[in-house]
C-alpha positions as CSV (number, residue, x, y, z in Angstrom):
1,X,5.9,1.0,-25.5
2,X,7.2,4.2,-24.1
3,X,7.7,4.5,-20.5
4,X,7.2,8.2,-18.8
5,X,10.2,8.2,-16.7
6,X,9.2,10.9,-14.6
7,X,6.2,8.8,-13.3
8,X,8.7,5.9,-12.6
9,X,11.1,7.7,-10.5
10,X,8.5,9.8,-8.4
11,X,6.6,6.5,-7.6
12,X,9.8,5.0,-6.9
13,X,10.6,7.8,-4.6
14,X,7.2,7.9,-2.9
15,X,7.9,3.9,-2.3
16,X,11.5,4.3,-0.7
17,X,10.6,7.0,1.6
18,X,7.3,6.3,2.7
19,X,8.6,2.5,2.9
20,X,11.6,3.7,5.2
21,X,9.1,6.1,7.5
22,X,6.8,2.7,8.2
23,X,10.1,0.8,9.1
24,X,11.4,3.7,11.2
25,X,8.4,4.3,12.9
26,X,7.3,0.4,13.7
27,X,8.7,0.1,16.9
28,X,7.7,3.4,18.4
29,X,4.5,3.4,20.5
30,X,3.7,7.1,20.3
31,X,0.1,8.4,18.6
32,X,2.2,10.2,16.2
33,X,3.9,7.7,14.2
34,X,0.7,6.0,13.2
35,X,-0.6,9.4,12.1
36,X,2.6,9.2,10.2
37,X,2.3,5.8,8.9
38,X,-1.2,6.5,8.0
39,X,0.1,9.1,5.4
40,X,3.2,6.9,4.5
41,X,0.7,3.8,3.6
42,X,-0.6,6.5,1.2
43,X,2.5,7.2,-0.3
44,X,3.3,3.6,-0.6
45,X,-0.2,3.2,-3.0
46,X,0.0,6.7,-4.8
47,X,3.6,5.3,-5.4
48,X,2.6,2.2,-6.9
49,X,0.0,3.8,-8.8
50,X,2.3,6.1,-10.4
51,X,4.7,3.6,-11.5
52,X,1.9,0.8,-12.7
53,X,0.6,3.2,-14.6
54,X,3.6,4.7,-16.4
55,X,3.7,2.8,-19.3
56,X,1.0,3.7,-22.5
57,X,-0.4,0.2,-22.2
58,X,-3.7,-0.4,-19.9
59,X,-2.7,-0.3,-16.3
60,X,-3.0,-3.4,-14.2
């Protein structure tokens, strides 16, 4: 089974960052960070997407 390494590291990316701007963001009570955690809960599932699906085999 190859593994598209490209996929792997771009989800990973998209998980560390948008993971880090939901943790930085938490304690703040201002109506921009939840627009910004809005688009990082995004990243966090394109993220995942990309790297469950970067294998040949059928995705989980």
């Amino acid at each position: 089974m190859a593994t598209d390494s490209r996929k792997v590291m771009v989800g990973s990316l998209l998980l560390l960052v948008s993971t880090a701007l939901i943790m930085g963001t938490a304690p703040l009570v201002d109506a921009l960070p939840v627009v910004v955690a809005s688009f990082a809960a995004l990243g966090l599932a394109a993220g995942a997407l990309l790297v469950g699906t970067s294998e040949d085999a059928r995705p989980v």
